[in-house]
N, C-alpha and C positions, 0 to 999 in steps of 0.2 A: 504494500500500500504506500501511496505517495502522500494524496493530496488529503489533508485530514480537517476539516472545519469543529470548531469548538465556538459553543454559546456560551456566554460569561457573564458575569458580575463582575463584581470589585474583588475583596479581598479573597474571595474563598477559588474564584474561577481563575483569579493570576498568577495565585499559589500552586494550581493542578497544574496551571500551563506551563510553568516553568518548571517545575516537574516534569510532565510528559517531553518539554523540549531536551534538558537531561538525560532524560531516558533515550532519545530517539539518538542522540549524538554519543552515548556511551553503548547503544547496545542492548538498553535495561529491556526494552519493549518491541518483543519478537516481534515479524511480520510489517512491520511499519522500515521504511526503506531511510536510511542514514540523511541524504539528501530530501527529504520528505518535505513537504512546504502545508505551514498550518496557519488555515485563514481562521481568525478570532471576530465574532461577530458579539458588539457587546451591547448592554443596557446602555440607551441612552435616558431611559425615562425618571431619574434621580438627578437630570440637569438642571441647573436653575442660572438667574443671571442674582448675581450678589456683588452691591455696591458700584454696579454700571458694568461689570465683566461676566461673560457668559463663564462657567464651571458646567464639566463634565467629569464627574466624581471617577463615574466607572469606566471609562476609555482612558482617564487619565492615569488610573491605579492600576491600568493592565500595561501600559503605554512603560511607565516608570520600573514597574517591576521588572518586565521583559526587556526594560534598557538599561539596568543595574541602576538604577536613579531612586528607588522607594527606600523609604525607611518602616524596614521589618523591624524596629525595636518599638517605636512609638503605634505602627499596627495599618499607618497612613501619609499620604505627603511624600515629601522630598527630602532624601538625607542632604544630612547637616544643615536645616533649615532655620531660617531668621524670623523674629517675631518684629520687627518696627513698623513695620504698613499698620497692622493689625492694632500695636499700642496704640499710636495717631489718633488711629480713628476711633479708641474706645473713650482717647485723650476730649476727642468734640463730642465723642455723648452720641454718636455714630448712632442707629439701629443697625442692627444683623450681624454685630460681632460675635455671637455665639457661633459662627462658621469660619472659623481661624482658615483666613487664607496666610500661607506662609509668603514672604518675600521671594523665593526663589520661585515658588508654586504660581506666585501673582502672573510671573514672567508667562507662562503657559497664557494664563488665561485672556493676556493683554493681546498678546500674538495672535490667540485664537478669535478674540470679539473685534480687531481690526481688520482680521480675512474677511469673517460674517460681514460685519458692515460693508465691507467693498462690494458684498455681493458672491461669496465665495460658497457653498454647499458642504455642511457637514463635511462630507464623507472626505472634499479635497483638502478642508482642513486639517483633519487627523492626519490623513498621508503626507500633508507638509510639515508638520510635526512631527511623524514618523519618521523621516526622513535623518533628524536628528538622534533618535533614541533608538528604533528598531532596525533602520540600516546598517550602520556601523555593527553592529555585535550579531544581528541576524543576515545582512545580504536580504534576497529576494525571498528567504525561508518563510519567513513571519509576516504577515498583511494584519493590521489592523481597521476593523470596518463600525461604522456604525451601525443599527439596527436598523436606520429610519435617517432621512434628512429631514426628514418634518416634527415639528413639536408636540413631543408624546411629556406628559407628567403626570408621576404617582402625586399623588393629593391624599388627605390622611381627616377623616372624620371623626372627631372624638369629642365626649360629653364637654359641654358647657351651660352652666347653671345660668349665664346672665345671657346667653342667646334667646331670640324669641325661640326657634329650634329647636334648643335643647342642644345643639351641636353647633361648633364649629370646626372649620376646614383650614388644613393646615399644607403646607407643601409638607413632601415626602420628609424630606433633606430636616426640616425644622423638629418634628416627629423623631427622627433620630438621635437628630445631633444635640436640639435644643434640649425637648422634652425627655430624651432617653429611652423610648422607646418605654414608658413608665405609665404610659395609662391605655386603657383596653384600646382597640381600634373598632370604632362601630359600623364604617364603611370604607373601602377603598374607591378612590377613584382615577381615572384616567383617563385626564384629559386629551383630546387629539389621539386618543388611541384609533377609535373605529375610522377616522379619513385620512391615514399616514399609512404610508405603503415603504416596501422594504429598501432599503437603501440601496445604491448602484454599487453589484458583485457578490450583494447577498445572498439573491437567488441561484446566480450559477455556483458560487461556494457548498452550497446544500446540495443543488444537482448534479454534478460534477464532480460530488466528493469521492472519495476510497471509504470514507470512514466519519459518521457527525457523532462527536462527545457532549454531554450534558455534563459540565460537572460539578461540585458541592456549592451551587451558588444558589441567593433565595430562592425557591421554588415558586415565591408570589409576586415578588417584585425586581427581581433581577431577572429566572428564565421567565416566568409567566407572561414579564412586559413584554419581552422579546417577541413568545408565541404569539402574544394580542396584536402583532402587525400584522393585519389582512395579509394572506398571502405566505407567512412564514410556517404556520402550523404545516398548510398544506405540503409545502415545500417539503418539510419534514416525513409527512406520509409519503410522497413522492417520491422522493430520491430510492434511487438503487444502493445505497449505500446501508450498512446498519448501525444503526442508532444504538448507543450507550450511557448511562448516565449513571451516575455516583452518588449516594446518601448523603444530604449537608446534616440528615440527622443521626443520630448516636446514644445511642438507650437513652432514647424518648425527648432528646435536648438537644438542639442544637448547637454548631459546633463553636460558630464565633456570629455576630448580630441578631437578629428581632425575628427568625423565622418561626419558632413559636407564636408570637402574635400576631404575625402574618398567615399563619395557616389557621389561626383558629379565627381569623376574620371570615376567612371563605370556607371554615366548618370542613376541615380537613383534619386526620387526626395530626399532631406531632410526632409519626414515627416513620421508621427508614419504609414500614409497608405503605401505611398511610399515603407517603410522598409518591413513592411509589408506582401505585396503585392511581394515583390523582394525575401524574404523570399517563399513564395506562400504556396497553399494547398497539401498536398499529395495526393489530389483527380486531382490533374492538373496536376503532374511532381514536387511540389516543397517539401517542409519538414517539414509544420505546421499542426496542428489540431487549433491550439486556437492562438489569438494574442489579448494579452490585451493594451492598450492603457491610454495615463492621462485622465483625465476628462477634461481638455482644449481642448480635439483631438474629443469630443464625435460623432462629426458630420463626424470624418471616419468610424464609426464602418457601416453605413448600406453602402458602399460601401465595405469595408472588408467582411462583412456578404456578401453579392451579389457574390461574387469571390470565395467564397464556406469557409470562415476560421468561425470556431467560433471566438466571436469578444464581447468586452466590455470594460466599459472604467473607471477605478479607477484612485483613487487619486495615482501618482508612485512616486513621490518623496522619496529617502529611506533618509529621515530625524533620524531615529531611527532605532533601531533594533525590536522595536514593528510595527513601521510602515511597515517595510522591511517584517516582516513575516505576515503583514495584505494581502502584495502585491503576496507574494508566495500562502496564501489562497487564494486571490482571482483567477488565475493562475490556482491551483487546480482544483477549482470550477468552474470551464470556461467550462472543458473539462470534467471533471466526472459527471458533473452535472445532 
């Protein structure tokens, strides 16, 4: 296999992918070819414009990883990062400093809201960005894409006693970062979801693949956005390629962010079958071949098996980059086997 596409999030999907790229350049992950070329197709719908600059959380955090540039100690960002933009502006009494843009980080964002205004397209933005970050260290290997040029955003409904409502709406990002992911979610929503169609190379990346990875990213707001672009589920049924996808959950908890309160917004259970299962077979309507699970979850796999998914259960923790491309082998090997 060459041509591998993976659907992503932020932290959990940049961590597999530089994993699986490890794997594929040491060897770890049979059947996939040493020159192999992996198009990443990620959430855009976590973007917001903060304090007049467009942010793109999760292209940015796959962007950086995959270009040695993140900082894996604080969990987000840019290593060796500066805090003075940030002071300033908390110095005038600013609103929206609870979304720490770093000085180094700003840079990205400046570059990127001058392409937009000139008139430039998502998708050629990232690539002129890439060009910095995933060129050099990847060559032609790695393509980073967006899901969507058009404006997709999670929005987050949650109790408020002084709304006539009862509710108010929050962007995704605020929910998070601000609030902490600390109060129930009573609705999701998504904006610009149903009139935004799939970015340009998304669809030939799905059709044209060897092989499409799901991997431990939200299941509601990282893959789910993704899926909710008209056009991309299908894709997913369609392709000749088989579909795999990895548990972001782990005896019953997810591994790092709010997927818990995100699945119990859409009344899904929180566990590796649940996901699962919500994910489905594309012999039923849903978009999996294979679903691999921890070894703590072993006892879902013969109800996943029963539901039509190939199904197995390794060790997932991506403690390492050796471990992480042990995980994409296995993944592999689920479905081609």
């Amino acid at each position: 296999m060459r041509d591998i596409t993976v659907l992503s999030g932020g932290h959990g999907g940049s961590k597999f992918i530089s994993g699986l790229l490890h794997g594929i350049s040491t060897g770890r992950v049979p059947g996939i070819r040493e020159d192999a070329r992996v198009t990443v197709i990620a959430n855009t719908a976590d973007d917001l414009w903060m304090h007049g600059v467009k942010v793109c959380p999760d292209l940015d955090t796959v962007m950086y990883t995959l270009g040695n540039g993140f900082d894996h100690e604080r969990g987000w960002g840019r290593k060796a990062e500066t805090w003075s933009v940030k002071e300033e502006l908390e110095a005038y009494g600013v609103p929206g400093t609870w979304f720490g843009l770093g000085d180094r980080d700003i840079a990205t964002h400046l570059v990127r809201t001058q392409m937009l205004e000139a008139g430039f397209p998502l998708s050629q933005v990232t690539a002129a960005l890439c060009e910095r970050w995933l060129k050099p260290v990847w060559g032609d290997r790695v393509q980073l894409l967006p899901m969507t040029d058009d404006r997709v955003e999670t929005h987050v409904a949650v109790k408020d006693e002084n709304s006539p409502s009862g509710l108010s709406v929050v962007h995704f990002q605020e929910y998070w970062v601000r609030l902490r992911a600390g109060v129930p979610v009573e609705k999701l929503i998504f904006v610009g979801q149903d009139e935004s169609k799939p970015g340009p190379g998304v669809m030939d990346a799905l059709l044209k693949s060897d092989l499409v990875i799901v991997p431990p990213s939200n299941p509601v707001v990282s893959i789910g956005t993704i899926l909710g672009v008209p056009g991309i589920r299908e894709g997913l049924v369609a392709t000749s390629a088989p579909v795999v996808g990895i548990s972001p959950i782990i005896s019953g908890h997810h591994v790092r962010g709010m997927a818990e309160q995100m699945l119990a917004a859409i009344g899904v259970d929180a566990t590796a079958a649940g996901v699962g299962l919500h994910y489905g077979t594309r012999g039923s309507g849903g978009v999996l071949d294979g679903w691999l699970v921890d070894t703590a979850d072993a006892s879902a796999v013969a109800s996943l098996t029963e539901s039509g998914l190939k199904a197995a259960a390794v060790p997932l923790w991506m403690s390492s980059e050796d471990a992480t491309a042990d995980i994409a082998a296995a993944a592999v090997e689920l479905v081609t086997a």
